[in-house]
N, C-alpha and C positions, 0 to 999 in steps of 0.2 A: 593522551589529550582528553580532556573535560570538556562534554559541550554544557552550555547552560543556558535555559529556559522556563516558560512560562506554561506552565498546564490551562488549554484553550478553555479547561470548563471553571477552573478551581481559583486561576493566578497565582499557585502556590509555583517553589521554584520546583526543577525537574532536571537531571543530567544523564547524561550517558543514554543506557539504553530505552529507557523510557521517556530520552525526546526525541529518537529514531522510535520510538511505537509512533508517538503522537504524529510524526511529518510521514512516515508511512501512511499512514490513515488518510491522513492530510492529501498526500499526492494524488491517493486512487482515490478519492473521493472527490476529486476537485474535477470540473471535465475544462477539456482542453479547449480553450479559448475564453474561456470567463474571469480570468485575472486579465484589470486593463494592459498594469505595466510590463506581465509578461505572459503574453498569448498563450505563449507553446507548454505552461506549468500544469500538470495535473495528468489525467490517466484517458482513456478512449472505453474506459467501460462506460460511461453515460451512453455512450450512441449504440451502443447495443442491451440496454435496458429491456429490451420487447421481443429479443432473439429466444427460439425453441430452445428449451433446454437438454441439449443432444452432447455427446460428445466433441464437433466440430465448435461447440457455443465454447464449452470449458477451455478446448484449445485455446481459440482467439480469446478469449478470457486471461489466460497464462499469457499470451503473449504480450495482450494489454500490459497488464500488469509487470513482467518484467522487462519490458522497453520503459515504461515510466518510470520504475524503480530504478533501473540502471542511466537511465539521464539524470534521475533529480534526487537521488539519494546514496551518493559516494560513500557514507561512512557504515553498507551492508557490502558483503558479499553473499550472493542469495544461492540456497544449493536443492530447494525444492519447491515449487508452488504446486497445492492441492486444492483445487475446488470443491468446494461442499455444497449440497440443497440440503439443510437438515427439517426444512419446511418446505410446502408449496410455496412458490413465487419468492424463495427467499435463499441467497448466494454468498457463502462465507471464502474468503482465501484465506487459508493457512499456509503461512510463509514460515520457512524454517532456512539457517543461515549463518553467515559469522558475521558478529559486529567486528570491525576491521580493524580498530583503534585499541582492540584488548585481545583481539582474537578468540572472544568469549562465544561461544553459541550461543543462538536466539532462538524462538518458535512464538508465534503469536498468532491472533486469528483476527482480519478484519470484514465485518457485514458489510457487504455492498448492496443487497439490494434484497 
């Protein structure tokens, strides 16, 4: 199956796996409560913005992220999250994973913060 969409920067059209990058993005970037018509869409990494960056941060970081991802994006199956600092103050997740609908592997990096 073919998804089909709209690239958020371009409006050019976009299918398959690079409009699971784009609602990826979408999701952890979105915090949770700030869509009117649906409260609960988006990720819990905004409310830990200001947390130490320790081991126990990346954890709930991973967790974030894959509780989001697994309510709001059915067409991954996710087989590793990696947190990164490749700078000060600065949090990359590299998700790697099966897109479900071809069974193609993925690997992609989204900046949070």
């Amino acid at each position: 199956m073919k998804y089909y969409g709209f690239n958020a920067l371009t409006g050019e059209n976009i299918t398959d796996i690079d409009h699971v990058r784009q609602s990826v993005r979408d999701i952890l970037k979105t915090p949770v409560g700030s869509r009117i018509a649906r409260r609960t869409y988006g990720s819990l990494l905004f409310r830990m913005t200001d947390s130490a960056d320790n081991p126990a941060f990346k954890l709930q970081l991973m967790a974030a992220c894959y509780t989001a991802l697994l309510r709001w994006e059915p067409r991954i199956l996710i087989e590793k999250i990696t947190i990164t600092s490749p700078e000060a103050a600065q949090v990359v997740v590299d998700l790697e994973g099966t897109y479900s609908a071809t069974g193609q592997p993925f690997s992609f990096s989204v900046p949070v913060r």
